[in-house]
C-alpha positions as CSV (number, residue, x, y, z in Angstrom):
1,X,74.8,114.6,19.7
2,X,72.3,111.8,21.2
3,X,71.0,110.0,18.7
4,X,67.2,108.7,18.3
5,X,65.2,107.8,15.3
6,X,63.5,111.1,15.5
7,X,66.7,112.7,15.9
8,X,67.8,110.8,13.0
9,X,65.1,111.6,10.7
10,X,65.3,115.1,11.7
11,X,69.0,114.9,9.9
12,X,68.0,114.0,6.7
13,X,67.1,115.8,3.7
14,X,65.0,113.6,1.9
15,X,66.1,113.3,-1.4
16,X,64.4,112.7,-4.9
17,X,66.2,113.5,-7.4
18,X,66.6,111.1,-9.2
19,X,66.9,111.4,-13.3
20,X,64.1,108.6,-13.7
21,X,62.0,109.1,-10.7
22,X,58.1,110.7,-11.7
23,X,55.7,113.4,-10.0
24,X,54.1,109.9,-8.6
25,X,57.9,109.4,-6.6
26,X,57.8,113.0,-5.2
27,X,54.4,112.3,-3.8
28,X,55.2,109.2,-2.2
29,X,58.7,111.4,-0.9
30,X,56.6,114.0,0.8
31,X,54.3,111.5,2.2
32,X,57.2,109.9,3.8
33,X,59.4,112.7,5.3
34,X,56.0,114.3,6.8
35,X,55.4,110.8,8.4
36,X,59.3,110.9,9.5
37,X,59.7,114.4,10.4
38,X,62.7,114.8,8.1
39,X,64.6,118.3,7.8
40,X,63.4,119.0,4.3
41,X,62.9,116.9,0.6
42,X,65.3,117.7,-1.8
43,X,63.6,117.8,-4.9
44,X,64.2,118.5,-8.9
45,X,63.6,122.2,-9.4
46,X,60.6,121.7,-11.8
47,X,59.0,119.7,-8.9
48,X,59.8,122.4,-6.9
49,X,56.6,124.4,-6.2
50,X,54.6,121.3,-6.2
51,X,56.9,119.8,-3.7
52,X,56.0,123.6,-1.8
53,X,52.5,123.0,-2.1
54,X,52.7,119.4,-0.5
55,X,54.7,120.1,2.2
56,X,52.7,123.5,2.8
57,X,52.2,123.9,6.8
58,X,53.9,121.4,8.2
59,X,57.9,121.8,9.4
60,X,59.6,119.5,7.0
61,X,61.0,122.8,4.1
62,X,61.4,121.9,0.7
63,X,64.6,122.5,-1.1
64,X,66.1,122.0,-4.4
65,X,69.6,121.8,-6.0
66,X,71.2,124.4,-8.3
67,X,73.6,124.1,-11.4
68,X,73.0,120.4,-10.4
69,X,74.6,118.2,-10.6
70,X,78.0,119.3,-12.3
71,X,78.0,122.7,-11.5
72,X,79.4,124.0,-15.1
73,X,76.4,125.9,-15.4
74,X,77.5,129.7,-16.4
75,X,76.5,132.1,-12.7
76,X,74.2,133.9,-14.9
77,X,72.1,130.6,-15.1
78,X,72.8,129.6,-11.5
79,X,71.1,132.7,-10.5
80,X,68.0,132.5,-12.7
81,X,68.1,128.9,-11.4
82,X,67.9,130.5,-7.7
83,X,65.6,133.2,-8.3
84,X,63.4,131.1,-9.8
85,X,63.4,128.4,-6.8
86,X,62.9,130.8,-4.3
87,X,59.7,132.5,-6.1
88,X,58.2,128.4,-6.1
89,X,58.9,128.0,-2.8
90,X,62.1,126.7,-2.0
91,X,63.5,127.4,1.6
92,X,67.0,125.8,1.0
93,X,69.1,126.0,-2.1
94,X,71.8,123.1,-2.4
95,X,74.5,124.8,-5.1
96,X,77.0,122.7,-6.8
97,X,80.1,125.0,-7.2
98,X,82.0,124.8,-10.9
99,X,84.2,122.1,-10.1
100,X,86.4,122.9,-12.8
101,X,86.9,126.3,-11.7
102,X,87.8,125.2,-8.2
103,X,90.2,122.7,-9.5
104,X,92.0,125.4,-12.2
105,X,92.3,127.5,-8.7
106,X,90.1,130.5,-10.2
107,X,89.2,131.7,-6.4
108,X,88.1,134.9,-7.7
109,X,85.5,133.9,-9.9
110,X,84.4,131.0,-7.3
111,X,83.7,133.3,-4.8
112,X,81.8,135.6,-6.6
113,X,79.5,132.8,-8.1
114,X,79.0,131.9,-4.4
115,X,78.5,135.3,-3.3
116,X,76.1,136.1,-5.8
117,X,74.0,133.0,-5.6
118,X,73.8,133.6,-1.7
119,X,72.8,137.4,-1.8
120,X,69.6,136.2,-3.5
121,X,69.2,133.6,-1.5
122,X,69.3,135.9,1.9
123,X,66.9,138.2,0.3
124,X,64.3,135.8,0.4
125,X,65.1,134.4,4.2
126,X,66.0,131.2,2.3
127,X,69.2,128.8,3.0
128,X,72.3,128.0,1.3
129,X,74.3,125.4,1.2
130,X,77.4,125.0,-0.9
131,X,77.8,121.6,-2.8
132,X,81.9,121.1,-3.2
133,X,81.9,117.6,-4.7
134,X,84.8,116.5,-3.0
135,X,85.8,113.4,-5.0
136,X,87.3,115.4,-7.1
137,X,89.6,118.0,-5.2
138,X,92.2,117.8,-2.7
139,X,92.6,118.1,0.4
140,X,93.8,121.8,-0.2
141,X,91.4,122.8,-2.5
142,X,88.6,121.3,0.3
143,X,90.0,123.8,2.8
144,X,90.5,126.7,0.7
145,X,86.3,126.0,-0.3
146,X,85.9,125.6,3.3
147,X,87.8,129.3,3.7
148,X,86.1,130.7,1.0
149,X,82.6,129.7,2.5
150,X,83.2,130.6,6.4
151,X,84.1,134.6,5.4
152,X,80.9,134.3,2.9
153,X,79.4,133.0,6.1
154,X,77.1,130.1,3.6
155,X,74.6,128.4,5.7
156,X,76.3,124.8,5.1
157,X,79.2,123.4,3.4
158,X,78.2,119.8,1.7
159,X,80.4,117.1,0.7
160,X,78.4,115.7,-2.8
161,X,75.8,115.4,-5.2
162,X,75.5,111.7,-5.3
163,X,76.2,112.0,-8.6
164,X,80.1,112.2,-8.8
165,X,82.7,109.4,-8.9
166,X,81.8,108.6,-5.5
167,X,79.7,110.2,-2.4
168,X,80.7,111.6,1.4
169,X,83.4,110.5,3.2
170,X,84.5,110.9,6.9
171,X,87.9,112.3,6.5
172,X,86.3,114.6,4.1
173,X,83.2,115.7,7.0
174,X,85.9,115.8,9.3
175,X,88.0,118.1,7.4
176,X,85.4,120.4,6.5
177,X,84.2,120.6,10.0
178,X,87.7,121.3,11.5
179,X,88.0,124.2,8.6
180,X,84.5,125.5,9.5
181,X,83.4,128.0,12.1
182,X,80.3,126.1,14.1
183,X,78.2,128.3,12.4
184,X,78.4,126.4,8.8
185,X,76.8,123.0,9.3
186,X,78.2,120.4,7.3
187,X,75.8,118.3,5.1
188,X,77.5,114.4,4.1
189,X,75.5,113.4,1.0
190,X,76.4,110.8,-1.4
191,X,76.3,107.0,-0.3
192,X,74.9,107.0,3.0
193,X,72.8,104.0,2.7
194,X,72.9,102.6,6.2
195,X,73.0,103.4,9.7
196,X,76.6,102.8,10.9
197,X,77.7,105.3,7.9
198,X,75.2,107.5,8.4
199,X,76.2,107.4,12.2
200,X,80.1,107.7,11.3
201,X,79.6,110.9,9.5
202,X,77.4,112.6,12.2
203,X,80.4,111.3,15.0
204,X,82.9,113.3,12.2
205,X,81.0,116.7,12.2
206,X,77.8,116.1,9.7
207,X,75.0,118.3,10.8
208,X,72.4,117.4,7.9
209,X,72.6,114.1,6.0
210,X,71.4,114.3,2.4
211,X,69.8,110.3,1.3
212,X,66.9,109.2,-0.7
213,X,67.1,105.6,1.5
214,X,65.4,107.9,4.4
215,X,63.1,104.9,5.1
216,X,65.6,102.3,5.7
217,X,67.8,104.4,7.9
218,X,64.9,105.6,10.1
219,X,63.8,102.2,10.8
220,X,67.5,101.3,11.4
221,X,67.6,103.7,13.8
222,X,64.4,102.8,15.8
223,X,66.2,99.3,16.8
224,X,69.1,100.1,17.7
225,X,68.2,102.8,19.7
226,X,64.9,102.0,20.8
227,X,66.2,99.1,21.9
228,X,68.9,100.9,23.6
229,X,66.1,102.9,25.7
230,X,64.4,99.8,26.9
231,X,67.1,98.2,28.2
């Protein structure tokens, strides 16, 4: 992929999720990633059909996260959660699997979590992506999500919340993009604060980049590669 600042921005989800951050912070998010021309903002569901509203007509999608951001929420919940997304908007649900379930080896009821949270979301046109939160599994239990995910044919497989013990990694993007048909993007989240990193996990697979310092690594990339083009 040949980078560019545009290019770059058009990775990014833009991300405001904080558990402090106000209506005034999604605002001032929107404002942003329609300046940048980001991929979508990744907002808090309650936000969710205001964040709709802002970003109405223009190309960047709103999204939102489900059973965020520990994914122990029952898949009764995690649909309402979904349902309720889609009819306020949202073009892209990020999912956080049940970690716990994953790491007990419960495939069964994994997959039909998955499955069930993705029929809805197909229904409405509307995109999934599967959060795995890989700090805590293995490197088996990664590629038996990342098997689990490619015959479910999700839209993406994603690395993190943010939220866990600690973000995306490259070995971890670069597993999960060996394991995946080119179909399912991979989305790194979770620590990508700069440009070289951010760079790093696009060079290891990542299609989308989840980050909330969208700003900074925009303007990062307008030197060096701006500079690059004027040489």
């Amino acid at each position: 992929m040949q980078l560019s600042a545009d290019v770059v921005a058009a990775l990014i989800d833009h991300a405001v999720l904080g558990p402090d951050q106000m209506s005034a912070d999604l605002e001032e998010g929107c404002r942003l990633a329609l300046e940048l021309g980001t991929a979508s903002v990744c907002c808090k569901p309650d936000w969710l059909r205001q964040c709709s509203e802002l970003l109405d007509g223009s190309a960047v999608l709103p999204s939102t996260v489900i059973g965020f951001p520990h994914g122990a929420h029952s898949p009764a919940v995690k649909l309402a959660e979904a349902r309720t997304a889609l009819a306020d908007g949202a073009a892209e649900l990020d999912m956080v699997v049940n970690v716990g379930r994953v790491r007990d080896g419960a495939w069964d009821a994994v997959t039909d979590e998955i499955r069930g949270v993705l029929d809805v979301t197909r229904s409405e046109g509307a995109v999934l992506k599967v959060i795995f939160e890989t700090c805590f599994l293995d490197d088996d239990q990664v590629r038996r999500m990342c098997e689990i995910c490619s015959r479910l044919e999700v839209d993406f497989v994603k690395t993190s919340t943010g939220f866990g013990s600690a973000g995306a990694t490259v070995e971890h993007v670069a597993l999960m993009r060996s394991e995946c048909p080119e179909s399912i993007g991979v989305k790194a989240s979770g620590g990508i604060r700069d440009l070289d990193t951010l760079v790093a996990m696009v060079e290891a697979g990542a299609t989308r980049i989840g980050a909330s310092g969208t700003v900074k690594l925009v303007s990062a990339a307008h030197e060096r590669f701006d500079a690059m083009t004027t040489d």
